[in-house]
C-alpha positions in Angstrom: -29.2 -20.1 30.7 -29.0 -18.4 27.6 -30.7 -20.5 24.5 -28.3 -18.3 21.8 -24.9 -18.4 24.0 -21.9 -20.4 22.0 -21.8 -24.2 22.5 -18.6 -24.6 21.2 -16.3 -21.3 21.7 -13.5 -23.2 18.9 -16.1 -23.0 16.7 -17.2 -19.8 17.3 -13.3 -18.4 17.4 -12.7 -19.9 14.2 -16.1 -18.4 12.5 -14.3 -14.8 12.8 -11.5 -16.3 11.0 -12.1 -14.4 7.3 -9.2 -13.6 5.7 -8.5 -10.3 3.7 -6.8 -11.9 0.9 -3.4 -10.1 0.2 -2.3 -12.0 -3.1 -2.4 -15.6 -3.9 0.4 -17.2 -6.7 0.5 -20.4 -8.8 4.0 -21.2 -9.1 5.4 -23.3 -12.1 9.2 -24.3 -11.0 11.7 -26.7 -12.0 14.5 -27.5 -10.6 17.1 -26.3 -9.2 14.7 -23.5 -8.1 14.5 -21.1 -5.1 12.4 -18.4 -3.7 12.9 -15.9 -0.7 9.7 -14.5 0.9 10.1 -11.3 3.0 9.2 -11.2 6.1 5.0 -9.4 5.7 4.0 -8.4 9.4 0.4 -9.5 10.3 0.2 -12.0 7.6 -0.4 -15.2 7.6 1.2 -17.2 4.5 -0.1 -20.7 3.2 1.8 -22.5 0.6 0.3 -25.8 -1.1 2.5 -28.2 -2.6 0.1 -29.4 -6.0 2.9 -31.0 -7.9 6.5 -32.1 -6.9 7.8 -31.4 -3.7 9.6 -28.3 -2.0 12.4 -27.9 1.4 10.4 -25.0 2.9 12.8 -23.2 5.6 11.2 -20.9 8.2 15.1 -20.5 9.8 18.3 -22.5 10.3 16.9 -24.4 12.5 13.3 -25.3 11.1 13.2 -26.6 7.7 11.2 -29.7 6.5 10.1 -31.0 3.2 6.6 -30.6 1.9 5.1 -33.8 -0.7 2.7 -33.4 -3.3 -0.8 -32.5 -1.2 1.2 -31.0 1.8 -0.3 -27.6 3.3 2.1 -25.4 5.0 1.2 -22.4 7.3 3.5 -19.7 8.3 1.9 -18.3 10.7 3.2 -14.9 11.9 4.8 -13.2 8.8 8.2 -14.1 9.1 10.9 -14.4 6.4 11.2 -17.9 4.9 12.0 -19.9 2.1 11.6 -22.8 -0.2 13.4 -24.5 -2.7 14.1 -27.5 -4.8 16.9 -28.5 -2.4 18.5 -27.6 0.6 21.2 -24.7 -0.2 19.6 -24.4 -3.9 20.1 -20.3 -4.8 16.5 -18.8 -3.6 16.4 -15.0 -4.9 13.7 -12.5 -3.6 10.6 -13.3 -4.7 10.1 -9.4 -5.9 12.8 -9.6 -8.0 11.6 -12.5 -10.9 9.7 -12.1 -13.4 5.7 -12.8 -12.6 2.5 -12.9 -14.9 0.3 -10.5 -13.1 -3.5 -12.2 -13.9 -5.3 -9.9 -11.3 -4.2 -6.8 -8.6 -3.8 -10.0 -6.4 -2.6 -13.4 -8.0 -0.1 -14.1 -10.7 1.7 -16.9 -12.2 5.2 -17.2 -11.1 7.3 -19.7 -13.5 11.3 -20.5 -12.5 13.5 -22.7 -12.7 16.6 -24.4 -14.7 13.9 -27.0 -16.4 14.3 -30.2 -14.4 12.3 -31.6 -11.9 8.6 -30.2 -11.8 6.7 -28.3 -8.9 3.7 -26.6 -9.0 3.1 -24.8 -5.5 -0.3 -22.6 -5.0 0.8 -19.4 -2.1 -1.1 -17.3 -0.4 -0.4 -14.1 1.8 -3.2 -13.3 4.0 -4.3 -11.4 7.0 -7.2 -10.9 9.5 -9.5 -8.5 10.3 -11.2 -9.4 13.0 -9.1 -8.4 16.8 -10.1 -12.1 18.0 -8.9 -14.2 14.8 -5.8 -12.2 14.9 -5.4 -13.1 19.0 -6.0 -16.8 17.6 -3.3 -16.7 15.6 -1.3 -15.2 17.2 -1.4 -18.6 19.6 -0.2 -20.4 16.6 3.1 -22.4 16.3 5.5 -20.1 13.5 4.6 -23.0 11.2 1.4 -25.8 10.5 2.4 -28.3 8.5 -0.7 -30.8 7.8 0.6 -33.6 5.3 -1.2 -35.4 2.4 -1.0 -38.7 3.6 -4.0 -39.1 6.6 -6.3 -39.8 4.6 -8.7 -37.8 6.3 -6.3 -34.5 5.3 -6.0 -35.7 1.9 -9.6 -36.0 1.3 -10.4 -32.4 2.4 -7.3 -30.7 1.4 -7.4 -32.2 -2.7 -10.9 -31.3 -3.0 -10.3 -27.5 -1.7 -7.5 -27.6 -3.7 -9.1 -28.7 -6.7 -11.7 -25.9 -6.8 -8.7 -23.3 -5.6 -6.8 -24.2 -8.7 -9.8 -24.5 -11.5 -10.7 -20.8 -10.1 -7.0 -19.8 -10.3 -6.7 -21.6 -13.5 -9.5 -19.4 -15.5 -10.3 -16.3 -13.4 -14.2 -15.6 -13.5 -16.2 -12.9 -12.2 -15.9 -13.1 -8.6 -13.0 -15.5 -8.7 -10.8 -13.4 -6.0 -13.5 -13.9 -3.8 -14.1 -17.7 -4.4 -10.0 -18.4 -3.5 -10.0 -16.2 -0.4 -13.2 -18.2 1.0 -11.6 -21.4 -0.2 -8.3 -20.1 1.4 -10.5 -19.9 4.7 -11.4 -23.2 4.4 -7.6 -24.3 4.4 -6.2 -22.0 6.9 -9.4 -23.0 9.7 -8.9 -27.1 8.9 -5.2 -26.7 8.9 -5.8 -24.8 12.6 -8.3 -27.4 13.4 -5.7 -30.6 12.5 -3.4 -28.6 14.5 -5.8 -27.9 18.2 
């Protein structure tokens, strides 16, 4: 028997799960707001609800809301959209105006000025052959809510040190999110096996 093979294959699937961070967005909206991702093939796309809550819709017949703390996962860089509100206008997100902070993350503020939501996106994608065969096994969509505790406790204190790094960008910043990014996208998977 060999001393060095895997114990626990999971564990060593999910260890070649590093991203290769595409671009990651704070979004600052107010309602009634709406946004259109394109569809970005071999990406996986994460959005965190920090503030308010959004009616994410991967297709007519998949929409569900996402509360304050929620993490979504789309998981096989299809189209989708979210919004204030079921049916509220939801433009391209290419054409509004964004604050470009870095090559890869801005601050995206929209909105007629009533309710508040604050979402934190991500666009990434895999490397490695065998974290890309993993998700490709994926449902189109993860949706791990706030309220297990046991989610909440994890999720709030990634996202914590996702948005101080997003807040004020320091040296080696980028590469802080994307790890903390990994951290999401492998306990979202987890919550989900």
């Amino acid at each position: 028997m060999d001393p060095w093979a895997p114990t626990d294959p999971l564990g060593e699937a999910l260890h070649l799960v590093r991203m290769n961070g595409a671009f990651y967005c704070r979004s600052e909206l107010t309602a009634p707001w709406g946004l259109t991702l394109p569809p970005m093939p071999g990406y996986l796309s994460f959005h965190v609800v920090t503030a308010g809550r959004a009616w994410l819709e991967t297709d007519e017949a998949n929409a569900s809301w996402l509360q304050s703390g929620d993490l979504a996962l789309v998981s096989h860089g299809e189209g989708h959209r979210l919004r204030s509100e079921p049916g509220a206008p939801a433009p391209g997100i290419l054409e509004l105006e964004r604050e470009l902070i870095t090559n890869r993350y801005e601050i995206l503020r929209h909105g007629e000025g009533g309710a508040p939501t604050t979402l934190i996106c991500g666009a990434v994608r895999f490397d490695h052959p065998a974290a890309r065969g993993l998700v490709e096994i994926l449902p189109d969509t993860i949706r791990i809510e706030a309220s297990s505790s046991f989610q909440m406790d994890w999720m709030q204190s990634t996202l914590r040190l996702i948005a101080a790094e997003a807040k004020e960008l320091q040296p080696g910043g980028e590469a802080v999110m994307t790890r903390l990014a990994d951290i999401l996208v492998i306990q979202a998977i987890r919550s989900w096996i």
